[in-house]
N, C-alpha and C positions, 0 to 999 in steps of 0.2 A: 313675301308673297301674300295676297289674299287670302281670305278666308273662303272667299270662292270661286279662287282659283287651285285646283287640283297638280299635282307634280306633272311634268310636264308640257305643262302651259296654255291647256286647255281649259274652259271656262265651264265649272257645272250648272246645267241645268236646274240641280235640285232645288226647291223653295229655301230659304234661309232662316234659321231659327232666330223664335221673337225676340233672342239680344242680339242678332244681328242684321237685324231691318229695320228701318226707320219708321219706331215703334208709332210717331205720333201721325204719318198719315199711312199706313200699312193697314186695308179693312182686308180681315181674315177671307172671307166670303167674295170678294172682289174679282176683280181679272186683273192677269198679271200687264203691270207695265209695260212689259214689251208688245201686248199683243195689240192694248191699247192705242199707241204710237202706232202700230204697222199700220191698224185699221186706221188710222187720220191721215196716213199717208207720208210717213215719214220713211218708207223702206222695209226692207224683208224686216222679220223679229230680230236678226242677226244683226243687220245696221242697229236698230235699235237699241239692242242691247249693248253695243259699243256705244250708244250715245249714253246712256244709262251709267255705264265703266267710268266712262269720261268724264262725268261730274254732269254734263249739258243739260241734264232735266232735273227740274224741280215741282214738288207735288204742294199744294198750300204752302207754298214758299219754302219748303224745306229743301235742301239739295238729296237726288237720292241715286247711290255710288251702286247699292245692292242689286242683285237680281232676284226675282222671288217676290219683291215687293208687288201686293194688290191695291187694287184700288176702284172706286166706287166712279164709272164712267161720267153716272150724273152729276155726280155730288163735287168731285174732284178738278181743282183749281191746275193746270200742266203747264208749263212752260216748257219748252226746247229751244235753248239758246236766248234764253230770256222774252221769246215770243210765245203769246198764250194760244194752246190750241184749244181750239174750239171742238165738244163733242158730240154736244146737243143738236141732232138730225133734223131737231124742229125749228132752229134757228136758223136763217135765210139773211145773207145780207147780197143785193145785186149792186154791177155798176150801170149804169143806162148811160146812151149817149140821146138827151133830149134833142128833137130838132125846134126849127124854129116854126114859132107859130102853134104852140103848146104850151099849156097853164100850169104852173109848179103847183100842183095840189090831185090828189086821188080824186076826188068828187067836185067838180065844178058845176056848183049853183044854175049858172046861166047856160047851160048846156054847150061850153067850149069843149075844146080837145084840151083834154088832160093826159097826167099820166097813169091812169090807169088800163088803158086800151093796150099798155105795152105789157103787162103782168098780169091780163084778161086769163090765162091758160094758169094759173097758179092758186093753190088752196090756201096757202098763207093768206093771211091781211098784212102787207108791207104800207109803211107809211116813207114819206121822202125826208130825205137827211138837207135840213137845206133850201134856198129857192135860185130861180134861176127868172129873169124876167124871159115874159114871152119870143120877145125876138133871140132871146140869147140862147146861143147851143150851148153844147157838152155836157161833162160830165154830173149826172145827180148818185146818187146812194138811195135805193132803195132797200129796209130794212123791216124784221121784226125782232129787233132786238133792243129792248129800247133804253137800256146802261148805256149803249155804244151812242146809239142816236144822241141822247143826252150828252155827252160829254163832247161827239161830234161838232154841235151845236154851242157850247157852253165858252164864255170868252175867256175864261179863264185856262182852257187847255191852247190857246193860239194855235187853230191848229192853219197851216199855210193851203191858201189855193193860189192856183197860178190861172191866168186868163191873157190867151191871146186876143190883142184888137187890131182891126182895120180904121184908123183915123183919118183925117182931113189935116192934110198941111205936111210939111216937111218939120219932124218933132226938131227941134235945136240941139244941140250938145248943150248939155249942163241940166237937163230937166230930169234926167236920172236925182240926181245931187236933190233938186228941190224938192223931189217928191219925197225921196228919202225924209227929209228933215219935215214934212210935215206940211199939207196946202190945209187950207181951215175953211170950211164949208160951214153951211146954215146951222148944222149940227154938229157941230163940234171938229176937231183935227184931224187928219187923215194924214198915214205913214204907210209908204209901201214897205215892203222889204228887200225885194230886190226888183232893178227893172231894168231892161236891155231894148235897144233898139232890134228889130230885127231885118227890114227893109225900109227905106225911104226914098222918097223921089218929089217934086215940089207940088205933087199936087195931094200925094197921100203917102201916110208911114204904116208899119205894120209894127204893134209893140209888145212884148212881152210881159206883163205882172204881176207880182208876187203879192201877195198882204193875207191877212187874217181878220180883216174886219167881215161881218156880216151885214153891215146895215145896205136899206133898200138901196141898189143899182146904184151902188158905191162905185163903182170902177167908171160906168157911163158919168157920173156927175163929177166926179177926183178929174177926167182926162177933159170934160168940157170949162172946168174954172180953170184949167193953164193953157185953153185956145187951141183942142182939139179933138172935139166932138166926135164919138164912134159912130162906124158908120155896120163895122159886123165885130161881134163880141162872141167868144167860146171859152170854157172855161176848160181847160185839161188835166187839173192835177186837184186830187181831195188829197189833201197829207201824202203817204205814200202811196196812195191807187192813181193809174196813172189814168186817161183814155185812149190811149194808144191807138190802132188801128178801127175799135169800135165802132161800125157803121150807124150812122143816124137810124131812133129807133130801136135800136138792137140793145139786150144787156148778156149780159155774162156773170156770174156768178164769181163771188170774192171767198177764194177759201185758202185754206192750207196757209204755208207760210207767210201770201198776200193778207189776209185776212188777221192774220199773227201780227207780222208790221202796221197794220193801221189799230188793230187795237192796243198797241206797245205805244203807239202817238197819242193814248188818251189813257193810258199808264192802268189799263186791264190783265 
């Protein structure tokens, strides 16, 4: 049995002494892990505290089984279930669904429509994760957190976007296969990751694709060197955020365990 679990089988409340709490992230002065968790939204203190029992949380990488342990909201690194939660009230990360006809940048020079007119009502300064050319919708990341953006960004975390297109021509079978293996543009090779047909008919197809390259209106130039130029381009999926129902315009706010999964895709 536990050392804190009581005869019985119920679980005590009391704090647990300094040899038995995981002395190296336990700040005396702190707030108890559970109450922690409840406020981020992970369930009553009760769930909590079973998640706590269960091994599922870990504090600065330590695993921690105790109850009683504290801990410093700001300072303190959480994971539950290996996803980090976020506790810092001041950190803001949005999804937006741009529409078309808006410039990927907070402040545009020449007085276009940007995207700041969508984040006008907010005191943060967000900057965008990413660009999207003008005519092209969906999904951006608006954030002020800027590890996340970093690594968002960074070609070495591969992170996947997916982008449906409206093309010209009836796509062939086998153009999956090609792209896979790589079309070779001005700049260097291009590899999808995955790519699916999703409608066709001989005058236009609708396609689905997957990659992780970043360079300029890579998706519009990769589908026009194999002879099928976009005619509407949206992009729906940053790593796991997806855009789902998202009306043009609109964002919504990425937290809790959503916000857990995409910072676990750039290993936060």
């Amino acid at each position: 049995m536990s050392p804190s679990t009581p005869r019985g089988g119920r679980r005590s409340n009391r704090p647990q002494r300094p040899d038995q709490a995981t002395r190296d992230v336990h700040t005396p002065d702190g707030v108890r892990l559970q109450k922690v968790l409840a406020g981020a939204g992970f369930g009553s203190r009760r769930v909590c505290e079973d998640l706590i029992a269960a091994g599922r949380v870990s504090v600065d990488g330590a695993q921690v089984r105790e109850l009683g342990v504290r801990v410093d909201p700001q300072r303190a690194v959480i994971h539950v279930n290996g996803l980090r939660v976020q506790l810092d009230d001041s950190v803001v990360t949005l999804a937006l669904h741009k529409p078309a006809g808006v410039y990927s940048t907070m402040s545009d020079e020449a007085g276009r429509p940007d995207l700041s007119q969508f984040v006008a009502d907010r005191a943060e300064r967000l900057f965008h994760v990413g660009r999207l050319d003008a005519e092209t919708t969906g999904l951006i990341l608006l954030t002020n957190d800027g590890d996340l953006a970093h690594r968002l960004t960074h070609p070495s975390y591969e992170i996947g976007k997916t982008y449906v297109a409206k093309v010209e021509g009836r796509v062939p079978r086998g153009l999956g296969g090609r792209l896979k293996d790589g079309i070779t543009l001005e700049d260097g090779t291009v590899k999808v990751d995955k790519f699916t047909l999703l409608e066709s008919t001989p005058q236009a197809s609708v396609v689905e694709v997957v990659l992780h390259e970043g360079r300029n209106h890579i998706v519009r130039r990769l589908l026009e060197e194999v002879g099928h130029p976009v005619t509407q381009l949206s992009r729906t999926t940053i790593g796991p955020i997806r855009l789902g129902h998202l009306k043009p315009g609109r964002t919504r706010a990425i937290e809790g365990r959503e916000l857990g999964s995409l910072m676990a895709a750039v290993k936060l």
